[in-house]
N, C-alpha and C positions, 0 to 999 in steps of 0.2 A: 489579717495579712496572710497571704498563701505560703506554705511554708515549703521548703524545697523538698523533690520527692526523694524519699526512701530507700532503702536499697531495695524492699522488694520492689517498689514502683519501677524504679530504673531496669531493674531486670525484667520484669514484664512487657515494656517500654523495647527493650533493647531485643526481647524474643521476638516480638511484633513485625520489627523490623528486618531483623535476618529473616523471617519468614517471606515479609515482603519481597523485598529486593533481593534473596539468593547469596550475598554477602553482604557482611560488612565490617569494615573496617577498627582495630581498635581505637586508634587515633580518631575515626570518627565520630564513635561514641562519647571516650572521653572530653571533643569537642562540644560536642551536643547537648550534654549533662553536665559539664563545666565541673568534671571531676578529674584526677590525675591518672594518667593509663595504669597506671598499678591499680585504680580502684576499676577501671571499667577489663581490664584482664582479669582480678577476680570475679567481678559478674558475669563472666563469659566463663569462667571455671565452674562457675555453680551451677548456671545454666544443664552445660555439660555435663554434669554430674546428674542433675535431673533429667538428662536424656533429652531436652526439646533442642540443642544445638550439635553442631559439632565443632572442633578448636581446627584449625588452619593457621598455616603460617602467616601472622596479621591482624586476624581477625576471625571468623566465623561463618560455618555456611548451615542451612538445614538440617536436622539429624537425619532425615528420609534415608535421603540418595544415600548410596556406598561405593565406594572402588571408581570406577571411570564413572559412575554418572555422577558421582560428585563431581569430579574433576571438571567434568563437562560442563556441570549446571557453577563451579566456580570461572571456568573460563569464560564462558557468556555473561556474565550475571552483570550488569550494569554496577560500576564505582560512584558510591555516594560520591561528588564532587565536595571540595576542600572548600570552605567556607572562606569567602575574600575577606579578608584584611578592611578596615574602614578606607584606608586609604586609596586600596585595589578598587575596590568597589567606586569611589569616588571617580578616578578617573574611563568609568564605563557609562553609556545611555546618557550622557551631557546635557544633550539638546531636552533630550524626554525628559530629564529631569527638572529642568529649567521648568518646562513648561508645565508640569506637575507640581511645582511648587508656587508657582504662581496661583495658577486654578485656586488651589487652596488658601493661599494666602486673601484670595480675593475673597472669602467667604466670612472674614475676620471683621469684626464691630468694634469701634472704641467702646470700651466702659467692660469686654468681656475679659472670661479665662479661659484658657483652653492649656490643655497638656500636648508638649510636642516631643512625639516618641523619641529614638536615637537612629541614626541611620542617615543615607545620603542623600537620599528625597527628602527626608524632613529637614536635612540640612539646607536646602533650596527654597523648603517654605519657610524657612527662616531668614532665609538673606530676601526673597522676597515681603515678609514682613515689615523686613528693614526698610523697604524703598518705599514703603508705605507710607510716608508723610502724613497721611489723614490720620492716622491713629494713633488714641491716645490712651490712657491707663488702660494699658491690658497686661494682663496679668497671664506669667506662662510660666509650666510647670513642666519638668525636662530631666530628662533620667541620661541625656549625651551631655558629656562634659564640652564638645567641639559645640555643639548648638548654642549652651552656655553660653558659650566663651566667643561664638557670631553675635550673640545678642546683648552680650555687655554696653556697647556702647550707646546705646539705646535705652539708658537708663537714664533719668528716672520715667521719660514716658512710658516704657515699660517696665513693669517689675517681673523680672527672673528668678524664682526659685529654684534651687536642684533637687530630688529628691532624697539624695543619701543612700547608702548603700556598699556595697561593694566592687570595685573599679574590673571590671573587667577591660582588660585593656584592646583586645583584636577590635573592638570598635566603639575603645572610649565609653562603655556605656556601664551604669550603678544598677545590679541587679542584687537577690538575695545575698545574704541575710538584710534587712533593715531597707529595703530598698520601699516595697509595701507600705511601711509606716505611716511614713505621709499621708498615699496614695489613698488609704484607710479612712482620713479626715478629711477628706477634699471631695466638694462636686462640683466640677466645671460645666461651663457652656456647651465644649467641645474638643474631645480629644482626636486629634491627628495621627494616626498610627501606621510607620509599615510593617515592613514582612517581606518572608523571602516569597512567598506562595500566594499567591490565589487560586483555589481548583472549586468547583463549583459543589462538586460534590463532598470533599474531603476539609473544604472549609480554607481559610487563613492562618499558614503556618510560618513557623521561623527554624532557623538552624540550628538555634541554642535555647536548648529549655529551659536554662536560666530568663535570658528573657523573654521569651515567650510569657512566662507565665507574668513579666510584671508586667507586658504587653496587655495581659488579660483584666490584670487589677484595672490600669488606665480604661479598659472598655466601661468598665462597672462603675467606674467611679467619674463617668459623662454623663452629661443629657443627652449629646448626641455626637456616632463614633464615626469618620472617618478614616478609609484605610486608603493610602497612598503607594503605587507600585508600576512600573514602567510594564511597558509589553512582555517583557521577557519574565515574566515572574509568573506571568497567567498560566494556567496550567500544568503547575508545578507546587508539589507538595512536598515537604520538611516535615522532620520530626516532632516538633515543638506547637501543638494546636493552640493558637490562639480561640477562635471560635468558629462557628459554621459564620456562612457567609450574610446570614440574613440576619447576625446579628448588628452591622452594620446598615448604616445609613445609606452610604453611597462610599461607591470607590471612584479614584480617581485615577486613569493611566491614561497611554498615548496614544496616539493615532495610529501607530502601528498592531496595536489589540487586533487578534484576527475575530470576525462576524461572529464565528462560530463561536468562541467561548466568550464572547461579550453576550451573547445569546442564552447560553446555558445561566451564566451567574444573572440576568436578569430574571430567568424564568425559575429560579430560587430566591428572588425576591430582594435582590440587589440591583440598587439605581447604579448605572455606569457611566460617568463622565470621559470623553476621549479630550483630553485636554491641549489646546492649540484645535479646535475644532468645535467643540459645543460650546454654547455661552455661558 
């Protein structure tokens, strides 16, 4: 079981990124590592003390710059956006998701297992599961309490498992401590997984490295991993690496995927489905 990271992890983690993006926010952090901003202000203290940041009111910019060109490379510097709510999330990309959860759904065999991540796309391959009539004893393993709790009624042709864990609540989902456990004794057919990100280069990320990282047990612990993600996710990277992108099978998004970056992740060795359009 992947065990959560460390404080020096996290502050490493956390240097990486103010380097990247110019600023970043406490709140950010503390979202991202799924620690209390008291723990992610002292790692931005320490940091500081080591000379690789500087402290700003908030959060954190580069130690380089000084005087106005800090201020300046703070004024420009792109705001990590605020990680949606499950709920937020839910009602955005409707259609795309529908048809994203289908796709996938459509890929499902009576008699298998497959793990279905947590999130609102997988939320879709789940209610499309559901209208599945043909299928029978399949067995799914589910770290979203909301996915759960679509697939109940659907018992006993399917059998539902949780994994256990720790409830993190912005989107219902069971990450460390204990979350792993399970995930540790299980090989499924096929795991289903999204993410905030697909970038071709940078790989399949998420917002929070709590689950990210149980995101990653679920890769390891398939035969074969599906990532599911609307247009708007393409070309966009988070803190939280699940894996590069050719560790995956095939992704599934929508029609609106622009040429260009369905291009790139295929010529890194990822199959790309535009779903409501390929068969």
């Amino acid at each position: 079981m992947a065990e959560p990271v460390d404080a020096a992890g996290r502050r490493d983690l956390a240097l990486a990124l103010v380097t990247e993006r110019g600023f970043v926010r406490v709140a950010d952090l503390a979202a991202a590592f799924g620690v209390t901003p008291v723990t992610a202000r002292a790692d931005l203290d320490a940091l500081e003390r080591a000379g690789g940041i500087r402290r700003v009111h908030g959060g954190a910019v580069p130690a380089a710059p000084t005087g106005s060109a800090a201020r300046s490379l703070l004024d420009q510097a792109p705001r990590p956006e605020r990680e949606p709510t499950f709920e937020e999330a839910l009602a955005t990309s409707v259609s795309p998701k529908r048809a994203i959860g289908a796709a996938a759904a459509a890929m499902v065999r009576s008699g298998q297992s497959l793990i279905l991540d947590v999130g609102t796309t997988t939320l879709q391959v789940a209610r499309a599961l559901r209208a599945r009539t043909d299928l029978e004893d399949v067995t799914i393993f589910t770290n979203g309490l909301s996915i759960a709790l679509e697939l109940e009624p659907e018992i006993p042709r399917f059998t539902v498992v949780v994994t256990g864990g720790t409830l993190r609540p912005k989107q219902h989902s069971l990450v460390h401590p204990l979350a792993g456990s399970m995930l540790d004794e299980v090989h499924v057919d096929l795991a289903i997984i999204g993410c905030n990100g697909v970038d071709a280069t940078l790989g399949v990320t998420n917002a929070n490295l709590p689950e990210a990282q149980v995101k990653a047990l679920m890769l390891r612990s398939a035969a074969r991993a599906v990532v599911v993600a609307d247009a708007a996710k393409l070309g966009e990277v988070h803190l939280g690496r699940i894996a590069p992108v050719d560790a995956f099978g095939l992704l599934i998004t929508d029609t609106a995927a622009p040429d260009v970056l369905v291009e790139e992740l295929e010529e890194r060795g990822l199959t790309v489905r535009l779903a409501g359009r390929d068969a």
